[in-house]
DSSP file (Angstrom, degrees, kcal/mol; ACC not computed):
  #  RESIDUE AA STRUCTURE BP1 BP2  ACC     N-H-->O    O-->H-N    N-H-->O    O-->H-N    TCO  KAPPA ALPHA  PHI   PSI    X-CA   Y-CA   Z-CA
    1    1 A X              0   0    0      0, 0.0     2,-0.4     0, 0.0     0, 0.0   0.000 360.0 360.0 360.0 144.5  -50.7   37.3  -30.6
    2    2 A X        -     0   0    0      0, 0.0     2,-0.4     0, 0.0     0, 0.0  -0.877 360.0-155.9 -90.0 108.2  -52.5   34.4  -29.3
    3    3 A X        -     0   0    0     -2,-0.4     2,-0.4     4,-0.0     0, 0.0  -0.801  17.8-139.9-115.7 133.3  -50.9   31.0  -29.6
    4    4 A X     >  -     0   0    0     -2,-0.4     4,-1.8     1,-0.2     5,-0.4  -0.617   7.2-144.6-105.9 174.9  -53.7   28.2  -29.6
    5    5 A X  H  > S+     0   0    0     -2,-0.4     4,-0.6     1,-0.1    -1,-0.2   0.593 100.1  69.1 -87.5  27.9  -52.8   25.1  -27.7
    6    6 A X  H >> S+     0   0    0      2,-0.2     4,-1.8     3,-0.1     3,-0.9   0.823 112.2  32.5 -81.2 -76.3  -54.9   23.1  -30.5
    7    7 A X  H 3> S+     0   0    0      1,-0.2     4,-1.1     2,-0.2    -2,-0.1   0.719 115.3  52.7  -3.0 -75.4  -51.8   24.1  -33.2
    8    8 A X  H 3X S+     0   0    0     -4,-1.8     4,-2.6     1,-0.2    -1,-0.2   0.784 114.2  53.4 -55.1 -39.2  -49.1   24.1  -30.6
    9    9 A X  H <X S+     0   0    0     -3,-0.9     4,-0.6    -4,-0.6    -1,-0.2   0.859 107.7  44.0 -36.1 -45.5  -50.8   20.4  -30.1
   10   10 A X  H  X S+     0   0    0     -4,-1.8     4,-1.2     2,-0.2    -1,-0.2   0.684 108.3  55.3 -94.4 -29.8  -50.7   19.1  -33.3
   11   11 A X  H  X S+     0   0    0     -4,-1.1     4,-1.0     2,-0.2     3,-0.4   0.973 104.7  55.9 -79.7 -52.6  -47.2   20.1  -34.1
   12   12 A X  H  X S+     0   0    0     -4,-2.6     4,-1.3     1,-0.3    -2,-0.2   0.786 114.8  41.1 -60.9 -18.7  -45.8   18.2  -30.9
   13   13 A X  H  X S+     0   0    0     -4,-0.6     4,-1.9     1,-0.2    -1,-0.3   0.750 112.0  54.4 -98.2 -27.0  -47.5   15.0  -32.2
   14   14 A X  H  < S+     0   0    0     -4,-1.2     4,-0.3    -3,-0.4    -2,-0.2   0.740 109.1  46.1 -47.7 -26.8  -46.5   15.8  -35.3
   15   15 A X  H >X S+     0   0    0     -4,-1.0     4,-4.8     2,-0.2     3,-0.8   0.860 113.7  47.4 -81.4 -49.2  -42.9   16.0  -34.2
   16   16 A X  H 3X S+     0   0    0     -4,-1.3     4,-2.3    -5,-0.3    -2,-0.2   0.755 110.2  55.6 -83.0 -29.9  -42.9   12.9  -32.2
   17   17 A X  H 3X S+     0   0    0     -4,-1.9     4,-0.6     2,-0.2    -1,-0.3   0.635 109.9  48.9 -68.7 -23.4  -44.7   11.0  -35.4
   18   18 A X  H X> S+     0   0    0     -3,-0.8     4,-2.7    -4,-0.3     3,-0.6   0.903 111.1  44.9 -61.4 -60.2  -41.9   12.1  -37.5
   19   19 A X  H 3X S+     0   0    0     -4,-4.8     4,-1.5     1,-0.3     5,-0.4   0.996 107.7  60.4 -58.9 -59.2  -39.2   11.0  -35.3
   20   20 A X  H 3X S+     0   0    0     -4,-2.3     4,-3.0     1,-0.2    -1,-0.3   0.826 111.9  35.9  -8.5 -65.3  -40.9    8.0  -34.8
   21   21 A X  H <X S+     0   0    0     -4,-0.6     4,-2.4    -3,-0.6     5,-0.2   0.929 115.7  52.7 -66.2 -39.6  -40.7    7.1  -38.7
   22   22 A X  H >X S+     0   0    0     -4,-2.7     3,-1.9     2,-0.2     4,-1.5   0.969 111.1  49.6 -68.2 -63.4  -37.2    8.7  -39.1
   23   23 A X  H 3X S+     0   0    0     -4,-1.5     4,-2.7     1,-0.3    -2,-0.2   0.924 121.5  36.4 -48.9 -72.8  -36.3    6.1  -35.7
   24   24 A X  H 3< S+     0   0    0     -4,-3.0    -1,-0.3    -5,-0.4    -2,-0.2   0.681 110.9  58.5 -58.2 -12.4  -38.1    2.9  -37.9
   25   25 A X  H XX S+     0   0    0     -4,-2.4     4,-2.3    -3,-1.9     3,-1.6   0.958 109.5  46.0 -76.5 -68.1  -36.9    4.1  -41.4
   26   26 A X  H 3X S+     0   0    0     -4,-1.5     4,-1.7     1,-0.3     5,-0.4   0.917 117.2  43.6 -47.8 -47.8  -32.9    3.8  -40.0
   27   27 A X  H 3< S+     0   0    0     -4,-2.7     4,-0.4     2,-0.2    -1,-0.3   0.798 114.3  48.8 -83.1   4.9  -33.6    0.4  -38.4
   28   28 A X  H <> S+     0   0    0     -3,-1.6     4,-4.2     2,-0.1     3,-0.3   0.927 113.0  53.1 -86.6 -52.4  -35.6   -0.8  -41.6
   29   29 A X  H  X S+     0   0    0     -4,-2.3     4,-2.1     2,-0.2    -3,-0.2   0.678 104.5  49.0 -45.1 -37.6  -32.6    0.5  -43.6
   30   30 A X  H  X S+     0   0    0     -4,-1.7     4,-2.7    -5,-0.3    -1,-0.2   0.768 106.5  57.1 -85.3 -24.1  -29.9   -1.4  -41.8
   31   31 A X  H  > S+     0   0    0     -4,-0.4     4,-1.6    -5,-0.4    -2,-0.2   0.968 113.2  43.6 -53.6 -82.3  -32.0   -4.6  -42.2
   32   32 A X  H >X S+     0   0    0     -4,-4.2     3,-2.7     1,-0.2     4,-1.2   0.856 113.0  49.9 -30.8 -56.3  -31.8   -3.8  -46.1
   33   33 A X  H >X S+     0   0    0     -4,-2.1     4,-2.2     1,-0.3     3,-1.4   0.901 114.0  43.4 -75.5 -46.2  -28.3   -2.9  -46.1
   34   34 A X  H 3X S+     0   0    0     -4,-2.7     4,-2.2     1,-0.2    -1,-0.3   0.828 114.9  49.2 -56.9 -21.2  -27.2   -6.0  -44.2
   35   35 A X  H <X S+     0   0    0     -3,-2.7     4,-1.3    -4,-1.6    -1,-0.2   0.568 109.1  56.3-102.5  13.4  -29.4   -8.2  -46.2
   36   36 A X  H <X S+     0   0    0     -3,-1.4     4,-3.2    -4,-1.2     5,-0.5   0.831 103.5  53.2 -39.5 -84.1  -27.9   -6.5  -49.4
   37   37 A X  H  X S+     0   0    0     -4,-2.2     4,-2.2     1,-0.2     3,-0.5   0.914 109.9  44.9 -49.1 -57.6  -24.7   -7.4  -48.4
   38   38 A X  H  X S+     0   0    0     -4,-2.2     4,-3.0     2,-0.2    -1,-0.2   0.932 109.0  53.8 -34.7 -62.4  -25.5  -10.9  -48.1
   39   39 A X  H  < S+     0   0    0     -4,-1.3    -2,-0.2     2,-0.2    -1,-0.2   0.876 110.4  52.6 -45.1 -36.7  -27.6  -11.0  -51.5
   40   40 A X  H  X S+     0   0    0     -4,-3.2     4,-1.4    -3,-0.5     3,-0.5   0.813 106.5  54.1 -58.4 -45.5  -24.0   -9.4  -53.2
   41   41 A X  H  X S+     0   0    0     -4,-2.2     4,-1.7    -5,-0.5     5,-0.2   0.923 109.8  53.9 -83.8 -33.5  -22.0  -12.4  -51.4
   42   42 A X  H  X S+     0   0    0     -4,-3.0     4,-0.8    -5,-0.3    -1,-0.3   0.687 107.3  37.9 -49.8 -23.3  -24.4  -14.7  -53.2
   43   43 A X  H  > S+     0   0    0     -3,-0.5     4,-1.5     2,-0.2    -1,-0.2   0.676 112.9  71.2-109.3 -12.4  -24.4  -14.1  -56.5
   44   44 A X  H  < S+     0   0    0     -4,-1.4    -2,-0.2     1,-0.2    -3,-0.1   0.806 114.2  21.8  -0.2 -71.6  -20.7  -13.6  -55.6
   45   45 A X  H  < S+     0   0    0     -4,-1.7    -2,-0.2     1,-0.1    -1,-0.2   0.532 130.9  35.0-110.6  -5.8  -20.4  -17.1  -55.1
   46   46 A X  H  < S+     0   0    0     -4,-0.8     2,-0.3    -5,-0.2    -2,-0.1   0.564  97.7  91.3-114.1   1.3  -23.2  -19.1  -57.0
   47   47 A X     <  +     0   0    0     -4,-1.5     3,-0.1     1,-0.1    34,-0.1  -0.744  40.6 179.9-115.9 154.9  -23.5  -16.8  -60.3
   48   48 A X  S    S+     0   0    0     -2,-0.3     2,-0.6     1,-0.1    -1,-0.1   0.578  72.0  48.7 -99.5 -63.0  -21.7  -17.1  -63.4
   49   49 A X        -     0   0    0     28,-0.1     2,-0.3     2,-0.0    -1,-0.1  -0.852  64.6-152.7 -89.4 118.0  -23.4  -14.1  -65.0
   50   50 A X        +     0   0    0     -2,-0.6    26,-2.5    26,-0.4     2,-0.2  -0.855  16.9 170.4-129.1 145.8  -24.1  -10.9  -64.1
   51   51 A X  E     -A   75   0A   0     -2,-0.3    24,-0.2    24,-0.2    23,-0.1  -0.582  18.0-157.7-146.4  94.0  -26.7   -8.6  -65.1
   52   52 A X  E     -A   74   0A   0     22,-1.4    22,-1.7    -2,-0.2     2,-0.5  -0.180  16.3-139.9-105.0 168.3  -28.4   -5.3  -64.6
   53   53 A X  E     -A   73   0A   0     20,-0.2     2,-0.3    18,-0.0    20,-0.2  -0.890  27.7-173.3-114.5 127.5  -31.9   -3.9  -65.5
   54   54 A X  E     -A   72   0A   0     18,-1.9    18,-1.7    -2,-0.5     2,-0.3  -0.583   6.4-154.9-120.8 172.5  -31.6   -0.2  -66.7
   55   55 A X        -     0   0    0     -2,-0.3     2,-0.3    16,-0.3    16,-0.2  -0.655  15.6-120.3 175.0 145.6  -34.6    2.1  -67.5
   56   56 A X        -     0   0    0     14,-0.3     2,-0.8    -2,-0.3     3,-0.1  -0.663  25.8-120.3 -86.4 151.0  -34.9    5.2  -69.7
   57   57 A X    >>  -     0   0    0     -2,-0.3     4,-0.8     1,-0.2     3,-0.7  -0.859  21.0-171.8 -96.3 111.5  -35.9    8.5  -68.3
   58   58 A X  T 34 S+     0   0    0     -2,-0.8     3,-0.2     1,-0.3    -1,-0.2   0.663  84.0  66.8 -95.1 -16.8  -39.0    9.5  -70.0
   59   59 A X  T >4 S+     0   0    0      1,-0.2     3,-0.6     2,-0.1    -1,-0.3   0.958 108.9  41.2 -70.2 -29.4  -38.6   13.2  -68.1
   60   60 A X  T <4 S+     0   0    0     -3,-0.7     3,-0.3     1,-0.2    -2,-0.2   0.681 110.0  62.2 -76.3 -33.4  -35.6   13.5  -70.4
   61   61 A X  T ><  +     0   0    0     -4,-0.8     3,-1.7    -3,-0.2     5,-0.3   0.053  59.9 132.0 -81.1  -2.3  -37.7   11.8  -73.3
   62   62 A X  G X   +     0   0    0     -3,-0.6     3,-1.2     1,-0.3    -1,-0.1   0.709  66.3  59.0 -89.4 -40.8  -40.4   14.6  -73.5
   63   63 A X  G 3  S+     0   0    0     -3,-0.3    -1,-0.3     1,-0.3    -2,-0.1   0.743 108.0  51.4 -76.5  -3.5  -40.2   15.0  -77.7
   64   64 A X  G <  S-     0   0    0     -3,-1.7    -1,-0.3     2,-0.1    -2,-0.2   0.611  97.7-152.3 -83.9 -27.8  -41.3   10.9  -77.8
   65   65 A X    <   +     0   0    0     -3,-1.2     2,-0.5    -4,-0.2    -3,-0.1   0.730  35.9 150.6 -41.9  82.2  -44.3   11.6  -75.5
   66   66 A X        -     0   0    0     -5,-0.3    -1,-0.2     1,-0.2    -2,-0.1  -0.891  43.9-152.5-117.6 146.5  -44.5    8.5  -74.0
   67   67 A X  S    S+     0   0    0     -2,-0.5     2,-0.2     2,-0.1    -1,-0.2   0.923  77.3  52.3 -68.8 -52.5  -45.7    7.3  -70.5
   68   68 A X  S    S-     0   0    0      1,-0.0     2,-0.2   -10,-0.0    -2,-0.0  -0.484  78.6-128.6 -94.8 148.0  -43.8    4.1  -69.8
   69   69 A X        -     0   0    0     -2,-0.2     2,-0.2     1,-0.1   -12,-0.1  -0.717  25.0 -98.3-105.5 171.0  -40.0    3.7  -70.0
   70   70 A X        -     0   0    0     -2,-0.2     2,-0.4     1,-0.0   -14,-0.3  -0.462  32.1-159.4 -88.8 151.0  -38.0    1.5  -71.6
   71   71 A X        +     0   0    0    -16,-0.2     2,-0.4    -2,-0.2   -16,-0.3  -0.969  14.6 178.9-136.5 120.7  -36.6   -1.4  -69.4
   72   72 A X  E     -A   54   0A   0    -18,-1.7   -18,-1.9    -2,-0.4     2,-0.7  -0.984  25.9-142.6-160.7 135.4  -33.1   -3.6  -70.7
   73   73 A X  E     -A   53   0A   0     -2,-0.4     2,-1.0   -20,-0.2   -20,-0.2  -0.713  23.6-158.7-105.0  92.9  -31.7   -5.9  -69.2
   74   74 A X  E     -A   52   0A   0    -22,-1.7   -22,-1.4    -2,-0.7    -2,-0.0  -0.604   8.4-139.0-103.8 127.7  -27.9   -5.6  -69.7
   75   75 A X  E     -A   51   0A   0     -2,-1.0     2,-0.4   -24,-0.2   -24,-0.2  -0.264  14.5-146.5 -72.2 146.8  -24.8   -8.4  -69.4
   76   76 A X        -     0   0    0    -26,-2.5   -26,-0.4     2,-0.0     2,-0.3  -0.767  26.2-168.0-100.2 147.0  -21.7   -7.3  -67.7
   77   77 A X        +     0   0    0     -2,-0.4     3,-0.1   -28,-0.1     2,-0.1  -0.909  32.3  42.2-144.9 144.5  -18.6   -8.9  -69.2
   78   78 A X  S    S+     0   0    0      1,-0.6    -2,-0.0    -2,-0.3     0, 0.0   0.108  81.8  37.5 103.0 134.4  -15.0   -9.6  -68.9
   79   79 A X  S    S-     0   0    0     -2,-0.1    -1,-0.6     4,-0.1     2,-0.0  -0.075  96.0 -45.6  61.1-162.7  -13.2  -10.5  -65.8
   80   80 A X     >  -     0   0    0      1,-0.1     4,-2.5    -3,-0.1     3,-0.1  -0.156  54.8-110.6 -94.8 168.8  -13.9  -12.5  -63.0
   81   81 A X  H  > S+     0   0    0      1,-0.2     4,-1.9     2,-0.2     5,-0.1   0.812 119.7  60.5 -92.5  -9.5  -17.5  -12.3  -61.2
   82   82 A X  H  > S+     0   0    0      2,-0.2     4,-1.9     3,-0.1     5,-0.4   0.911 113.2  40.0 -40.3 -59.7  -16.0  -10.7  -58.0
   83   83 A X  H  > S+     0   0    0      2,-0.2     4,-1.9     3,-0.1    -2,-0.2   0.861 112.1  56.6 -65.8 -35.1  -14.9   -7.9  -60.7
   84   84 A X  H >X>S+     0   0    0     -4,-2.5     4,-2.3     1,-0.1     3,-0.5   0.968 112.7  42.1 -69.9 -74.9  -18.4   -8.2  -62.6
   85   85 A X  H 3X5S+     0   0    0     -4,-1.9     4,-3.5     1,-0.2    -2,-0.2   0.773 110.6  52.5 -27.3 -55.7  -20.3   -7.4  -59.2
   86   86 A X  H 3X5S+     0   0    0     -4,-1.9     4,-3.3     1,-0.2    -1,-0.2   0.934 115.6  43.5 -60.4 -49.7  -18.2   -4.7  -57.9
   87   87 A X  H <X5S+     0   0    0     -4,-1.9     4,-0.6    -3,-0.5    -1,-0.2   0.991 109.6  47.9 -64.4 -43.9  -18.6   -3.0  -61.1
   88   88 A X  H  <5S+     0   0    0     -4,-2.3     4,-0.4     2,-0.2    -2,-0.2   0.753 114.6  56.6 -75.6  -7.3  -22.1   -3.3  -61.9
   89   89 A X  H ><<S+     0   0    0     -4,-3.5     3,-2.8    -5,-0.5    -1,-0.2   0.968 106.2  49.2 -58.2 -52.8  -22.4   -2.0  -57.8
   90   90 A X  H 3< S+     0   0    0     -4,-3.3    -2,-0.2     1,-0.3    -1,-0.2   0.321 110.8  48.7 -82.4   9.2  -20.5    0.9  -58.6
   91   91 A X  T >< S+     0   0    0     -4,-0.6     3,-1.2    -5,-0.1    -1,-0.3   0.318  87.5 102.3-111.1  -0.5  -22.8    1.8  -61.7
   92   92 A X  T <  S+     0   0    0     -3,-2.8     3,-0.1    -4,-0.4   -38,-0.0  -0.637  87.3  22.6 -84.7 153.1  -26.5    1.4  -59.9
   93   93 A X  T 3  S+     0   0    0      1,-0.3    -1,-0.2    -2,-0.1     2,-0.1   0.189 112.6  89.3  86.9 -10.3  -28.3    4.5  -59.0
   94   94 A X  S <  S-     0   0    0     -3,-1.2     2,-0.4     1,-0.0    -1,-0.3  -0.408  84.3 -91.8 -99.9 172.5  -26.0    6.6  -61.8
   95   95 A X        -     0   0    0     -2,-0.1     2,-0.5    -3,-0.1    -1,-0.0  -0.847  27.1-151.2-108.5 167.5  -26.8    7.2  -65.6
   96   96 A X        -     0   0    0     -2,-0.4     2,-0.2     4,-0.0     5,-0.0  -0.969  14.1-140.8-110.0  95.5  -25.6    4.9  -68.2
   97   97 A X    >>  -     0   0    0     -2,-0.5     3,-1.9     1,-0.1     4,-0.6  -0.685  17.8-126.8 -76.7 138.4  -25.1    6.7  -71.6
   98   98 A X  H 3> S+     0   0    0      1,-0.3     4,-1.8    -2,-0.2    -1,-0.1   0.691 108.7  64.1 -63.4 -10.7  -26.2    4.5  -74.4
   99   99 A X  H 34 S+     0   0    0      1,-0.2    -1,-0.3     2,-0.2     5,-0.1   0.851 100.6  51.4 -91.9 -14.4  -22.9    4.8  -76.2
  100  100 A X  H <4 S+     0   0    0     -3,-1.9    -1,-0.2     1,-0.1    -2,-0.2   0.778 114.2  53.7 -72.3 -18.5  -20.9    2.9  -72.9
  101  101 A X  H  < S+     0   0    0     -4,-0.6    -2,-0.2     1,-0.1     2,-0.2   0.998 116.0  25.5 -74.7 -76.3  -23.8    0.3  -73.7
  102  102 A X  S  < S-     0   0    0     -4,-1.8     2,-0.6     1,-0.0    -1,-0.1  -0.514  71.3-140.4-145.2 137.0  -23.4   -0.4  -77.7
  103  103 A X              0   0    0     -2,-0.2    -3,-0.1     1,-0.1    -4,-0.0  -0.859 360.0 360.0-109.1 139.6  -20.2   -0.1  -79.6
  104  104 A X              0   0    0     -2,-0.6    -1,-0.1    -5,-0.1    -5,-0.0   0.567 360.0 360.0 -83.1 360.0  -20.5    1.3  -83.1
């Protein structure tokens, strides 16, 4: 078998264009995360209220057939706003079932 070096070419700049990104995606990412942390010790100290923006999953949604999901914007409440942040950290990126939302 023949290897040509056009292939073998195109995968070594291919390699080196990955790592590239992978090397600027980790220092773009530690940029966020620091300026994260900072945005958290702000609302930390100047907010009163705390609030998060939730989404429906329309893959989930299929017998509705609808494009766009729904977007609600929900208050956290009870304890101090050190306690409000921390929680509504430890709930981003998870699901929310509507019945922890709305009391019957």
């Amino acid at each position: 078998a023949v290897v040509s070096t056009q292939s073998t070419w195109e995968a070594v700049v291919s390699t080196q264009s990955t790592w590239k990104a992978v090397v600027s995606t980790q220092s773009t990412w530690k940029a966020v995360v620091s300026t994260q942390s900072t945005w958290v010790d702000q609302i930390k100290k100047n907010c009163q209220v705390v609030r998060l923006i939730a989404h429906s999953k329309i893959s989930e949604l299929k017998q509705f057939r609808m494009r766009k999901s729904h977007v609600m914007e929900i208050q956290v409440n009870g304890g101090s706003v050190d306690a409000k942040v921390e929680f509504a950290k430890g709930l981003l990126e998870k699901d929310i079932p509507v019945k922890s939302v709305f009391r019957s």
